[in-house]
CHARMM-style PDB file with segment names, atoms N, HN, CA, C and O in Angstrom:
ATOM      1  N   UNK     1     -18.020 -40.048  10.316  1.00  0.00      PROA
ATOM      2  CA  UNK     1     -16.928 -40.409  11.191  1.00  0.00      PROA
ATOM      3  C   UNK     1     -17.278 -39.914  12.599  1.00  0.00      PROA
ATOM      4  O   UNK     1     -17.350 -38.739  12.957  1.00  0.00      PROA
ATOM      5  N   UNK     2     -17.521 -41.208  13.465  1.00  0.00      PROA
ATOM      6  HN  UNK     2     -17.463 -42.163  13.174  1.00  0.00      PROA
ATOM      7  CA  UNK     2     -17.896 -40.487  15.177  1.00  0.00      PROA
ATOM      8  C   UNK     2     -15.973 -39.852  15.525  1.00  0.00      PROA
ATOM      9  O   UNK     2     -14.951 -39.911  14.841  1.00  0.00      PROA
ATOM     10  N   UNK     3     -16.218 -39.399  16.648  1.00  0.00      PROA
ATOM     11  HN  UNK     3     -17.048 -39.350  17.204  1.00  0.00      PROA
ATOM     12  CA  UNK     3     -15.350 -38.759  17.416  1.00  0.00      PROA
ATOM     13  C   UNK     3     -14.068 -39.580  17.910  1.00  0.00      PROA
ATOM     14  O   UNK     3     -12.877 -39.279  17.985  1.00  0.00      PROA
ATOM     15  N   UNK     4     -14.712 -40.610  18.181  1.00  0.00      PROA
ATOM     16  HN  UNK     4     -15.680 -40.854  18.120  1.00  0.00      PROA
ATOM     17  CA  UNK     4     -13.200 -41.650  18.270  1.00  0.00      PROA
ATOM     18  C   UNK     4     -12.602 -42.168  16.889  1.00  0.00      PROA
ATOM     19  O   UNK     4     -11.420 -42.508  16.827  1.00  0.00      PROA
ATOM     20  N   UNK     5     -13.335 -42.213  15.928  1.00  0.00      PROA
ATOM     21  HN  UNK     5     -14.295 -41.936  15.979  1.00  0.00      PROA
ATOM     22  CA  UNK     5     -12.506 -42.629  14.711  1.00  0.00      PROA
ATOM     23  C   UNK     5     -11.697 -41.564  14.248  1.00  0.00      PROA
ATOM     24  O   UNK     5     -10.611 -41.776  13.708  1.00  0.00      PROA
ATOM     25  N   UNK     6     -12.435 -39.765  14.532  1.00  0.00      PROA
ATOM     26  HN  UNK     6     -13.317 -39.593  14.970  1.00  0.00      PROA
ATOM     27  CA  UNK     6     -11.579 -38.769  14.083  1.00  0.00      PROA
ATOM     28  C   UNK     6     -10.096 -38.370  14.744  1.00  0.00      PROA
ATOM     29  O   UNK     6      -9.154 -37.731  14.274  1.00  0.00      PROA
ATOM     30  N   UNK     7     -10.380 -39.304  16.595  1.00  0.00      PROA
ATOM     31  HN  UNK     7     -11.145 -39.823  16.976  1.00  0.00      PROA
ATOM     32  CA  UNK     7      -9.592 -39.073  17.039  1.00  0.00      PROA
ATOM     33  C   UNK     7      -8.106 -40.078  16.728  1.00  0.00      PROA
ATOM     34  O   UNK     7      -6.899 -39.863  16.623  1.00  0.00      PROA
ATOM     35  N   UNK     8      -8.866 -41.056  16.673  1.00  0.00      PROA
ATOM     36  HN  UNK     8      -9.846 -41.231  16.758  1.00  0.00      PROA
ATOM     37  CA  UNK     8      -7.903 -41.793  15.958  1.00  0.00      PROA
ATOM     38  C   UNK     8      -6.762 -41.530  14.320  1.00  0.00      PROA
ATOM     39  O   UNK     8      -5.559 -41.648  14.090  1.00  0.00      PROA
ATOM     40  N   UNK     9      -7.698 -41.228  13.700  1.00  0.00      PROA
ATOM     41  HN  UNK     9      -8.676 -41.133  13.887  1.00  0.00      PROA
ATOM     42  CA  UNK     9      -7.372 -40.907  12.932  1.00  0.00      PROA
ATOM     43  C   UNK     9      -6.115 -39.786  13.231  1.00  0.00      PROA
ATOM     44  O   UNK     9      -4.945 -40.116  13.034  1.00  0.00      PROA
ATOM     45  N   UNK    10      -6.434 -38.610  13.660  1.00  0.00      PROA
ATOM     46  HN  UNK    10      -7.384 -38.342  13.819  1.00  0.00      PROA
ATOM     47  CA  UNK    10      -5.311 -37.992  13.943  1.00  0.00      PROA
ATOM     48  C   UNK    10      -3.890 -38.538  14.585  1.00  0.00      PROA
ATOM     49  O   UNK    10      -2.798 -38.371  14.042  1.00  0.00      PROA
ATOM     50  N   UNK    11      -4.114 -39.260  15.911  1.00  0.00      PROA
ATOM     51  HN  UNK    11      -5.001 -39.396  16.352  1.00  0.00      PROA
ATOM     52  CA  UNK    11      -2.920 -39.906  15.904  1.00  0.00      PROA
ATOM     53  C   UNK    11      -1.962 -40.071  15.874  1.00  0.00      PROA
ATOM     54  O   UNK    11      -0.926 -39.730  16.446  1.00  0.00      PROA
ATOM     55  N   UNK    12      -2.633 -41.285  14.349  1.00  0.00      PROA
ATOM     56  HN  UNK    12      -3.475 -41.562  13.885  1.00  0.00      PROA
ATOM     57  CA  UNK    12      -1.974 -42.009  13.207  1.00  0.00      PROA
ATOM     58  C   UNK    12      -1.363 -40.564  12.644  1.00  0.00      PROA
ATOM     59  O   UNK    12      -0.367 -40.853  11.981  1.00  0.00      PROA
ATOM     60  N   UNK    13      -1.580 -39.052  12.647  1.00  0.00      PROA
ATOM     61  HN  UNK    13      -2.390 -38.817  13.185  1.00  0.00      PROA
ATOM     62  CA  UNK    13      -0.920 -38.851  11.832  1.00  0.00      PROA
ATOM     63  C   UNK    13      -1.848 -38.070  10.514  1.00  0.00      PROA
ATOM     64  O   UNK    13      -1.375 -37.620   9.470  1.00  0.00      PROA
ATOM     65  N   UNK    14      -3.310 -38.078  10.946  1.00  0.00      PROA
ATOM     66  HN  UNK    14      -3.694 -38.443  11.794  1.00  0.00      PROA
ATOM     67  CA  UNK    14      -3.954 -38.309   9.686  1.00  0.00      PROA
ATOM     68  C   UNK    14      -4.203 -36.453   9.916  1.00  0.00      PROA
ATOM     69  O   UNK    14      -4.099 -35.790  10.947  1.00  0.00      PROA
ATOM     70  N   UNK    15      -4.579 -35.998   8.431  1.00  0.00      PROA
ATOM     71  HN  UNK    15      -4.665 -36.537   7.593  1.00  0.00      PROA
ATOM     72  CA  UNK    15      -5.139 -34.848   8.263  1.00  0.00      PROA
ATOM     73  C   UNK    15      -6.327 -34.370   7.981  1.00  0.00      PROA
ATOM     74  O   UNK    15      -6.860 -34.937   7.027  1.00  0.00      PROA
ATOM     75  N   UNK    16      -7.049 -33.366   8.567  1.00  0.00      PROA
ATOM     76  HN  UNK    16      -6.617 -32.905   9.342  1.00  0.00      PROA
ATOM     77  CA  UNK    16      -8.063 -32.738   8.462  1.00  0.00      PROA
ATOM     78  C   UNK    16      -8.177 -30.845   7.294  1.00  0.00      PROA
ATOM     79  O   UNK    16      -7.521 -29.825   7.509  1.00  0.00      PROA
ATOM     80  N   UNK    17      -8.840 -30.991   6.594  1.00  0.00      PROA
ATOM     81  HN  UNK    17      -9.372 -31.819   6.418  1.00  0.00      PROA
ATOM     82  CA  UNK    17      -9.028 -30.018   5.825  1.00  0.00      PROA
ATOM     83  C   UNK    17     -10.188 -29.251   5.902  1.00  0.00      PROA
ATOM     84  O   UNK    17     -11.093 -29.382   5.078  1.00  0.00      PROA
ATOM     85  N   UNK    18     -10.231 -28.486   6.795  1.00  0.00      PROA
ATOM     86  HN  UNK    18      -9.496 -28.380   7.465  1.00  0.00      PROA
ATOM     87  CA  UNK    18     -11.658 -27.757   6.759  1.00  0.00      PROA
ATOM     88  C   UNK    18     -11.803 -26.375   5.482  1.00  0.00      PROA
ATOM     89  O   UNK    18     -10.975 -25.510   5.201  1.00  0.00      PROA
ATOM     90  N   UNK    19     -13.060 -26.597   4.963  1.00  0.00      PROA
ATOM     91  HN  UNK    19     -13.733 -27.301   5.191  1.00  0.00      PROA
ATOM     92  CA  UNK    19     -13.028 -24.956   3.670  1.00  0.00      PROA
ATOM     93  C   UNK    19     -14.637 -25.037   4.011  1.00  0.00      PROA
ATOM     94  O   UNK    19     -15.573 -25.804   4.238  1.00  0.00      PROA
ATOM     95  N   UNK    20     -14.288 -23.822   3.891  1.00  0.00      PROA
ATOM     96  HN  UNK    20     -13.528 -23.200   3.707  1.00  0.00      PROA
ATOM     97  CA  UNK    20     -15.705 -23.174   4.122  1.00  0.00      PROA
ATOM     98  C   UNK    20     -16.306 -21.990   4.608  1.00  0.00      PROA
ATOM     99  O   UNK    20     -15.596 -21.047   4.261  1.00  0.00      PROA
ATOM    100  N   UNK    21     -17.478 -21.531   5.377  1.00  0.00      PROA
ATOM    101  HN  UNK    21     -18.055 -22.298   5.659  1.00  0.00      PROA
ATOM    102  CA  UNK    21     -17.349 -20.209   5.877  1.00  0.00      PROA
ATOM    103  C   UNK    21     -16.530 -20.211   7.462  1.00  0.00      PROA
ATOM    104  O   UNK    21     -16.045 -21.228   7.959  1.00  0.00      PROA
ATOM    105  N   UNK    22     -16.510 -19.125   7.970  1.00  0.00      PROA
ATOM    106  HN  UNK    22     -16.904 -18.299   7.567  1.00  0.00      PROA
ATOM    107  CA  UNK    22     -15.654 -19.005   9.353  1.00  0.00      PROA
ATOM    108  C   UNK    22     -16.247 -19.590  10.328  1.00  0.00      PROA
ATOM    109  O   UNK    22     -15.700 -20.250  11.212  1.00  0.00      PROA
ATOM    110  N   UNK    23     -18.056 -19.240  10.131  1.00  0.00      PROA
ATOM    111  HN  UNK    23     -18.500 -18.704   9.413  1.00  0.00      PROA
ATOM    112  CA  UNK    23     -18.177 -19.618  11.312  1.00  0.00      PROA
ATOM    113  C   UNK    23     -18.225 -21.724  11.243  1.00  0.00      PROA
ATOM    114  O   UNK    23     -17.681 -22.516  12.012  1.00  0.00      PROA
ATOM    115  N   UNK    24     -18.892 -21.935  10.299  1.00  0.00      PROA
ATOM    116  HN  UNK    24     -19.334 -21.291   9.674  1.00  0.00      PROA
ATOM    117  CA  UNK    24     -18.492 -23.460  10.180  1.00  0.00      PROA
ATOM    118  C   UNK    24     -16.749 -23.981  10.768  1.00  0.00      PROA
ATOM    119  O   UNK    24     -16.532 -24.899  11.558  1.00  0.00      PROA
ATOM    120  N   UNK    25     -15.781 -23.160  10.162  1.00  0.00      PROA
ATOM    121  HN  UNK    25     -15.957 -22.413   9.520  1.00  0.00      PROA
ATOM    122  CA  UNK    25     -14.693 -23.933  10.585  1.00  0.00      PROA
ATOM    123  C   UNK    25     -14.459 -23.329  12.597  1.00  0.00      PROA
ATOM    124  O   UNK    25     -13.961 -24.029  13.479  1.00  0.00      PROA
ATOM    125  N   UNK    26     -14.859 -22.280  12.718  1.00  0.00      PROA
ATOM    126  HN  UNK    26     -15.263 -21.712  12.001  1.00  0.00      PROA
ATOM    127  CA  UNK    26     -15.536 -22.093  14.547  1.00  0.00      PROA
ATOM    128  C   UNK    26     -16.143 -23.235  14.715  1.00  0.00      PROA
ATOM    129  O   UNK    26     -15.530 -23.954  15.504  1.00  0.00      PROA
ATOM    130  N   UNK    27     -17.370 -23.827  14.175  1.00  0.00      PROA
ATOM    131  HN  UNK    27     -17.867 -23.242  13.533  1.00  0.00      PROA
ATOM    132  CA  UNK    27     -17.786 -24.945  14.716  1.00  0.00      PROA
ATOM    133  C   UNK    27     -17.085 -26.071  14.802  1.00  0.00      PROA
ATOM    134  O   UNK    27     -17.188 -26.694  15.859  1.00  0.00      PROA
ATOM    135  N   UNK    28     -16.047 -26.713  13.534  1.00  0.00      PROA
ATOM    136  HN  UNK    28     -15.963 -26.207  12.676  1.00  0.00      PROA
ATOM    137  CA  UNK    28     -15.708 -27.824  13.410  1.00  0.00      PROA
ATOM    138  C   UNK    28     -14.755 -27.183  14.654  1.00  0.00      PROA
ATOM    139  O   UNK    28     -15.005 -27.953  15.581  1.00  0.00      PROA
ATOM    140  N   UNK    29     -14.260 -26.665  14.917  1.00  0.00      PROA
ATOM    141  HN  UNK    29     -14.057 -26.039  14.164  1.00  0.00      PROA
ATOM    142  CA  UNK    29     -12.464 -26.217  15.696  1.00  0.00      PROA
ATOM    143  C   UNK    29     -13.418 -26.953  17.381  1.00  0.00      PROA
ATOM    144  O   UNK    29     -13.165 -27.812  18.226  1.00  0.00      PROA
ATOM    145  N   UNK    30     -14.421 -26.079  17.132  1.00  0.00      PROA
ATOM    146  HN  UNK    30     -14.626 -25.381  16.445  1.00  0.00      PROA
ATOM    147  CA  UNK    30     -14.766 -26.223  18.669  1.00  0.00      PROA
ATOM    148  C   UNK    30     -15.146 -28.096  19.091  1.00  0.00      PROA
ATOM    149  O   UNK    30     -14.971 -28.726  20.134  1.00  0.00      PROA
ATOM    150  N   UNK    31     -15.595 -28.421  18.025  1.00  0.00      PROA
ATOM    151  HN  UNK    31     -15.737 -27.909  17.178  1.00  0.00      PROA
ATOM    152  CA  UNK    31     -16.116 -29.700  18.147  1.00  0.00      PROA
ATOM    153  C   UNK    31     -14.598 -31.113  18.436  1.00  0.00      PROA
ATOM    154  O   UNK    31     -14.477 -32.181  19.037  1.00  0.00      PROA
ATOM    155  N   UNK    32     -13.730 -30.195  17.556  1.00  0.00      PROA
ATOM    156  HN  UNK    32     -13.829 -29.328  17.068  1.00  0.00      PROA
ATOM    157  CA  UNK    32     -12.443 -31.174  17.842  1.00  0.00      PROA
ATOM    158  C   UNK    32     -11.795 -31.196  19.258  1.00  0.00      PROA
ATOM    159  O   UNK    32     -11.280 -32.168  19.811  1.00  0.00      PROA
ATOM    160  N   UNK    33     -11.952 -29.689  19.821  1.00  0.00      PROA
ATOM    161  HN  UNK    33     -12.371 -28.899  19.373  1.00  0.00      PROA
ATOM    162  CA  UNK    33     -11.788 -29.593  20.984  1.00  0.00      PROA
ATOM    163  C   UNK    33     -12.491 -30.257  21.768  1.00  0.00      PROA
ATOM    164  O   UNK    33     -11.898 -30.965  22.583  1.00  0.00      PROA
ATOM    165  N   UNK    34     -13.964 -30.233  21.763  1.00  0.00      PROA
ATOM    166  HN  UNK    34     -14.445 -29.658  21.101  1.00  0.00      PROA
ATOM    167  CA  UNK    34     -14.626 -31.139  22.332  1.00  0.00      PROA
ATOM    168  C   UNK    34     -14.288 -32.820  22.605  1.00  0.00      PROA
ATOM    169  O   UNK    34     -14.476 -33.453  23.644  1.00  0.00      PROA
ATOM    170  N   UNK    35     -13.859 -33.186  21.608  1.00  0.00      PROA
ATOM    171  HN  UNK    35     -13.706 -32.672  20.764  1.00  0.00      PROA
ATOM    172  CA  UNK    35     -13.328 -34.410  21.191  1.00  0.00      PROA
ATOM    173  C   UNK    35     -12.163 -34.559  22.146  1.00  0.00      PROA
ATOM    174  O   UNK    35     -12.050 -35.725  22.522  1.00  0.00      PROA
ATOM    175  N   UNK    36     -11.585 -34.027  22.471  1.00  0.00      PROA
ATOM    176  HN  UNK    36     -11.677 -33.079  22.165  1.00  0.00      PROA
ATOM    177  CA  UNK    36      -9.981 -33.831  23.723  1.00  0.00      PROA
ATOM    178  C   UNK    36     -10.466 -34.110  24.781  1.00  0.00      PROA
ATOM    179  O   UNK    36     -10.210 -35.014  25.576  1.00  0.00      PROA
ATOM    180  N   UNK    37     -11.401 -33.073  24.793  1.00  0.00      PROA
ATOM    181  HN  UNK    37     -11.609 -32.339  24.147  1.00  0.00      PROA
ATOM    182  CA  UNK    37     -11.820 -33.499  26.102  1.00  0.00      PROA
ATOM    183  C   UNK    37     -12.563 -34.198  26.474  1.00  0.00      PROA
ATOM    184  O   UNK    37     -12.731 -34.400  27.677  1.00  0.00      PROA
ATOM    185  N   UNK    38     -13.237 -34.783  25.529  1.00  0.00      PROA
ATOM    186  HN  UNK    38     -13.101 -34.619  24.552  1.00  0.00      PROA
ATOM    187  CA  UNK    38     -14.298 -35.789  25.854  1.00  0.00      PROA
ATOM    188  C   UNK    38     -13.341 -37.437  26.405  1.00  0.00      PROA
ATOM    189  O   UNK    38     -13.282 -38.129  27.422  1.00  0.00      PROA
ATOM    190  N   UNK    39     -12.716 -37.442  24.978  1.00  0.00      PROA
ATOM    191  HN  UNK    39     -12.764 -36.881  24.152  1.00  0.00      PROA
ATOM    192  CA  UNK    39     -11.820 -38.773  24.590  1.00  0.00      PROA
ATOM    193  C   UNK    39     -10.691 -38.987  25.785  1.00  0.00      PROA
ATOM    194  O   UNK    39     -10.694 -39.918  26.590  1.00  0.00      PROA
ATOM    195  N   UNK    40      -9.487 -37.646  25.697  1.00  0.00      PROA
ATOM    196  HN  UNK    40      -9.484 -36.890  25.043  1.00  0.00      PROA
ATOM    197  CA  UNK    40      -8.455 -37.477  26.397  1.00  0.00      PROA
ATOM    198  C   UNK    40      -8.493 -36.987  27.886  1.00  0.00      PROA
ATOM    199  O   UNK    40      -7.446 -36.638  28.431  1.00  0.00      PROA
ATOM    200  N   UNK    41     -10.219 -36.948  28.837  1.00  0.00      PROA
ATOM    201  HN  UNK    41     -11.070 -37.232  28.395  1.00  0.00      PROA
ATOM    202  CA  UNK    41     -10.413 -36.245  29.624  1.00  0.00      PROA
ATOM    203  C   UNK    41      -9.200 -35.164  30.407  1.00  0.00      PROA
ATOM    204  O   UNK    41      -8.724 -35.146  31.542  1.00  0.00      PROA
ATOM    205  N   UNK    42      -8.967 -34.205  29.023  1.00  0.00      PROA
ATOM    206  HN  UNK    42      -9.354 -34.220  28.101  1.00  0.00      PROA
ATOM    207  CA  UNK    42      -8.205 -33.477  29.848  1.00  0.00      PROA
ATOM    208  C   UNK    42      -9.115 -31.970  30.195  1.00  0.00      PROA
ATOM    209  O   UNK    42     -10.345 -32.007  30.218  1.00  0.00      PROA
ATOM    210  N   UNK    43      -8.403 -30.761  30.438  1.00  0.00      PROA
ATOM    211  HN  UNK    43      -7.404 -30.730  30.419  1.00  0.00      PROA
ATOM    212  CA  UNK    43      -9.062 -29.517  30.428  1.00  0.00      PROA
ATOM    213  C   UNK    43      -9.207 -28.724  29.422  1.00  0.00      PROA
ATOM    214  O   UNK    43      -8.298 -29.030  28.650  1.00  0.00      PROA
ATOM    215  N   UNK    44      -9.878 -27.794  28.925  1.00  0.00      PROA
ATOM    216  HN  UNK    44     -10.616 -27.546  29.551  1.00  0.00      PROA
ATOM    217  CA  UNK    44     -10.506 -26.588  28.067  1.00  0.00      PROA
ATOM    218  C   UNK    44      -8.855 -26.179  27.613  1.00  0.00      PROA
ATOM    219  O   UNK    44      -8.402 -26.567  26.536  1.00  0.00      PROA
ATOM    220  N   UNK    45      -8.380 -25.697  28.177  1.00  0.00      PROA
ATOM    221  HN  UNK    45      -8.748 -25.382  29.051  1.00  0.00      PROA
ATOM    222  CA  UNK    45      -7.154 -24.772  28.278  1.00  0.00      PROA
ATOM    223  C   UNK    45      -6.113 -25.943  27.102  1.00  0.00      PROA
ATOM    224  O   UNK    45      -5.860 -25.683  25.926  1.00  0.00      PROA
ATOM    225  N   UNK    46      -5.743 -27.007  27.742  1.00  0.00      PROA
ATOM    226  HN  UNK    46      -5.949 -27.219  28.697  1.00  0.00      PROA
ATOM    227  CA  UNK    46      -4.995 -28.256  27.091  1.00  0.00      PROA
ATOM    228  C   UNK    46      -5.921 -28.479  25.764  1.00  0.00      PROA
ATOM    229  O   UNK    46      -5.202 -28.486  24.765  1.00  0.00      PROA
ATOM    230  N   UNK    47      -7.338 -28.668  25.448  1.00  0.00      PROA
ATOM    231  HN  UNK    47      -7.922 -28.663  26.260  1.00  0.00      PROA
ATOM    232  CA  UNK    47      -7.694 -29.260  24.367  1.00  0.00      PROA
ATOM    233  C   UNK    47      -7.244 -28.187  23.347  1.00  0.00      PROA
ATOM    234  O   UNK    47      -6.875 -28.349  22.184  1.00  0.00      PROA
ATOM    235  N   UNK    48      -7.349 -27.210  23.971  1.00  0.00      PROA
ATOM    236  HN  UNK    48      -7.649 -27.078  24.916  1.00  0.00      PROA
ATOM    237  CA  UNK    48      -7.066 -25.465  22.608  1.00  0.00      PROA
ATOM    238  C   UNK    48      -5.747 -25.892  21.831  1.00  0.00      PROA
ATOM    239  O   UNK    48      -5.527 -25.910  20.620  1.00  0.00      PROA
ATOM    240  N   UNK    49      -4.753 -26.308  23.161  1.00  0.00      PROA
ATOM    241  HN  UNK    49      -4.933 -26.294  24.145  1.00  0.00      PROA
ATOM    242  CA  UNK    49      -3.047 -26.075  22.989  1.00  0.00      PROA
ATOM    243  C   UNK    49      -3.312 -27.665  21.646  1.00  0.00      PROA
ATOM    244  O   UNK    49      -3.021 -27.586  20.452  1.00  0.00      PROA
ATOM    245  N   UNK    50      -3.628 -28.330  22.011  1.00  0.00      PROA
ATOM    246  HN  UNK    50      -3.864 -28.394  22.981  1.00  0.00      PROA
ATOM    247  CA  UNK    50      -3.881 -29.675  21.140  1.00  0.00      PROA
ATOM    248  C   UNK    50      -4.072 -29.376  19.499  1.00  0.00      PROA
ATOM    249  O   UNK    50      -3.475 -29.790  18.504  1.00  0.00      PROA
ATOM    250  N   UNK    51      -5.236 -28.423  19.709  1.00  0.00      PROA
ATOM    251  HN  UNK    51      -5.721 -28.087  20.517  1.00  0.00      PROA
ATOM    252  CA  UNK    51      -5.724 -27.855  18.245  1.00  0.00      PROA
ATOM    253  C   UNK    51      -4.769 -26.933  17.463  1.00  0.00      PROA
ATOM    254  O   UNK    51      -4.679 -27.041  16.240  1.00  0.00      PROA
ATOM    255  N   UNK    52      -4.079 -26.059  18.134  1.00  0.00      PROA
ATOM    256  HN  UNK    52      -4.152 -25.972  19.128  1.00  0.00      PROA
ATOM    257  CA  UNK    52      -2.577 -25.614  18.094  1.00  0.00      PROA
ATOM    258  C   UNK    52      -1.747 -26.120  17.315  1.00  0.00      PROA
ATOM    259  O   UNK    52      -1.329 -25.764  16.214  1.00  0.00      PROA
ATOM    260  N   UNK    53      -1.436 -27.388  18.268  1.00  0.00      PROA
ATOM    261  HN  UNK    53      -1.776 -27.677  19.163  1.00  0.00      PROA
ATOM    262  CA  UNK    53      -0.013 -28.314  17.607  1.00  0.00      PROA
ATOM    263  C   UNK    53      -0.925 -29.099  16.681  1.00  0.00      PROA
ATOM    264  O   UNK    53      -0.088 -29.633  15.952  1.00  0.00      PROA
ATOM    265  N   UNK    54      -2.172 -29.528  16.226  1.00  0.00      PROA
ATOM    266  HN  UNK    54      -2.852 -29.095  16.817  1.00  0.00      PROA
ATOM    267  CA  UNK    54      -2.168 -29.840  14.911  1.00  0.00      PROA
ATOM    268  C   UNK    54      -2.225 -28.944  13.362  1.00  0.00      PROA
ATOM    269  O   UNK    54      -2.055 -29.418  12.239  1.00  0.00      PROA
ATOM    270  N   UNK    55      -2.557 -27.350  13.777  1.00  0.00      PROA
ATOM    271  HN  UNK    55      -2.696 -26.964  14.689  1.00  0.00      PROA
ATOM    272  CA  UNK    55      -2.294 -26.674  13.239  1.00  0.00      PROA
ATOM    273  C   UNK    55      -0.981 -26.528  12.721  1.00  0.00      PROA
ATOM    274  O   UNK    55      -0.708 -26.522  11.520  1.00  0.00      PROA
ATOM    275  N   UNK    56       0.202 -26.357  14.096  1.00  0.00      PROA
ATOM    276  HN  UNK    56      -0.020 -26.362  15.071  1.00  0.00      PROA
ATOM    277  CA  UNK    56       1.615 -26.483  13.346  1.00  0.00      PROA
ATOM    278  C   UNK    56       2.485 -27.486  12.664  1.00  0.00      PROA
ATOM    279  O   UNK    56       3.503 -27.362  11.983  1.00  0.00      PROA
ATOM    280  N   UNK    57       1.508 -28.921  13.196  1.00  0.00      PROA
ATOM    281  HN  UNK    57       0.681 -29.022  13.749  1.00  0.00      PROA
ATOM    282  CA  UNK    57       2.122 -29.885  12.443  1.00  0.00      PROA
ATOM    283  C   UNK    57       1.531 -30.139  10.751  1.00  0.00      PROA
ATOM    284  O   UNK    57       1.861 -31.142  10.118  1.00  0.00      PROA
ATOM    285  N   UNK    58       0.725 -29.183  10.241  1.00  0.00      PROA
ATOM    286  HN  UNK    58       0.457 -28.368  10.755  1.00  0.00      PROA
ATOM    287  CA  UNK    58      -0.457 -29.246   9.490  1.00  0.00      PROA
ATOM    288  C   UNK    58      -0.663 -30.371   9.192  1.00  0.00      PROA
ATOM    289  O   UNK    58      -0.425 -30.933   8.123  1.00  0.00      PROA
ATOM    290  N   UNK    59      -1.325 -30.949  10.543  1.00  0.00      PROA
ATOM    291  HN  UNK    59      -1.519 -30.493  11.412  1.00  0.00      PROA
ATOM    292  CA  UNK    59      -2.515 -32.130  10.452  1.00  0.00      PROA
ATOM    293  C   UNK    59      -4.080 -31.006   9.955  1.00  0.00      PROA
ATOM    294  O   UNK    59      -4.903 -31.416   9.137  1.00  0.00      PROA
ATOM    295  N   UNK    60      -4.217 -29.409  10.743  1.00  0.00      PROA
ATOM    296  HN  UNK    60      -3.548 -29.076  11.407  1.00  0.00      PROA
ATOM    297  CA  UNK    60      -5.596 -28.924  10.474  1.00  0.00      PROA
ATOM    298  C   UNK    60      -4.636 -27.968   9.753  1.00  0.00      PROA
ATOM    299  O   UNK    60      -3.674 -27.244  10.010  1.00  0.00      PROA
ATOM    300  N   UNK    61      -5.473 -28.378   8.617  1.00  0.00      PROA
ATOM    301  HN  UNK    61      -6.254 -28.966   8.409  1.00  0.00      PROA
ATOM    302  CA  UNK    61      -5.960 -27.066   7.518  1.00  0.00      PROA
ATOM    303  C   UNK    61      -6.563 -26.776   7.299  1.00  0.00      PROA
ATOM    304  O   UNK    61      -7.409 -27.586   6.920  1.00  0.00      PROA
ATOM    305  N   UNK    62      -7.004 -24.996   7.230  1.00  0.00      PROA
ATOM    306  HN  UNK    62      -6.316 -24.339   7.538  1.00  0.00      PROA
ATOM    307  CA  UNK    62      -8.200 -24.528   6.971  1.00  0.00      PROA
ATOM    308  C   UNK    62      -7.974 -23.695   5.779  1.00  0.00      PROA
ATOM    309  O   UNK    62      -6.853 -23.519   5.303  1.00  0.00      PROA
ATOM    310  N   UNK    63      -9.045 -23.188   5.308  1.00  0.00      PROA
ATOM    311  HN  UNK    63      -9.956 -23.330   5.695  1.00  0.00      PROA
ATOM    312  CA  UNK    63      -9.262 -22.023   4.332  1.00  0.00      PROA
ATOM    313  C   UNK    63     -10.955 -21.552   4.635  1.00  0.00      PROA
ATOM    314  O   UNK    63     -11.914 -22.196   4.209  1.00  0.00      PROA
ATOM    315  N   UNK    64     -11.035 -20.542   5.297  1.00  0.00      PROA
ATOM    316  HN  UNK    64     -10.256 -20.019   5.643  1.00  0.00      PROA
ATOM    317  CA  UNK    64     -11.863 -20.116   5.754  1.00  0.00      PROA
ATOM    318  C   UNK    64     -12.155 -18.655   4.648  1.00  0.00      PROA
ATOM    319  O   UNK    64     -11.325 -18.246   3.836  1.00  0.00      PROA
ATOM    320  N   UNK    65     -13.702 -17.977   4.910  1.00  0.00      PROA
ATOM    321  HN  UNK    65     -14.376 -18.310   5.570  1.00  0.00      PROA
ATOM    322  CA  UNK    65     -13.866 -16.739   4.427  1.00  0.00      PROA
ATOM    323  C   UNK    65     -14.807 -16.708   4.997  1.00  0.00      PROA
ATOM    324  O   UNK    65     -15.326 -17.690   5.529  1.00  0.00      PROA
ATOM    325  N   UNK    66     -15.387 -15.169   5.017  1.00  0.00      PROA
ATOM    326  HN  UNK    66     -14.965 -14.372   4.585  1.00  0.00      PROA
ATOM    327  CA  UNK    66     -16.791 -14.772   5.486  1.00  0.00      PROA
ATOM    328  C   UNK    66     -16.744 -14.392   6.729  1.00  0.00      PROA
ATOM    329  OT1 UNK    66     -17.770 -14.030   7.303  1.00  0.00      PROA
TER     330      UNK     66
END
C-alpha cells in the first residue's frame, strides 16, 4: 500500500494495527507522519496532532514491546 492509498484509506475511516517491537511501531508512527506532510502539505507540529486524533479515534492501534 503506497502512501496515498494509506492515506486514503484513513479518511474513509479505515484502521491501522501496528504489533510489533517499539522501535518498528517508531518507524511506522514516523512514516504516517511523513505521509501528512507529504500528502496534506502541512507542518511537523500538525502531522504529530493528526497521529494523535487517530489514536483517539482508534483508527491507530498499537501493541508494542521491547
Amino acid at each position: 500500500m503506497d502512501l496515498h492509498q494509506m492515506h486514503s484509506h484513513l479518511q474513509m475511516e479505515g484502521i491501522i494495527c501496528i504489533c510489533g517491537s517499539a522501535q518498528m511501531g517508531r518507524d511506522i508512527t514516523n512514516k504516517l507522519q511523513d505521509m501528512y506532510k507529504q500528502i496534506e502539505n502541512i507542518a511537523p507540529y500538525l502531522a504529530f496532532k493528526n497521529i494523535s486524533e487517530l489514536e483517539q479515534k482508534h483508527q491507530l492501534i498499537t501493541e508494542l514491546w521491547g
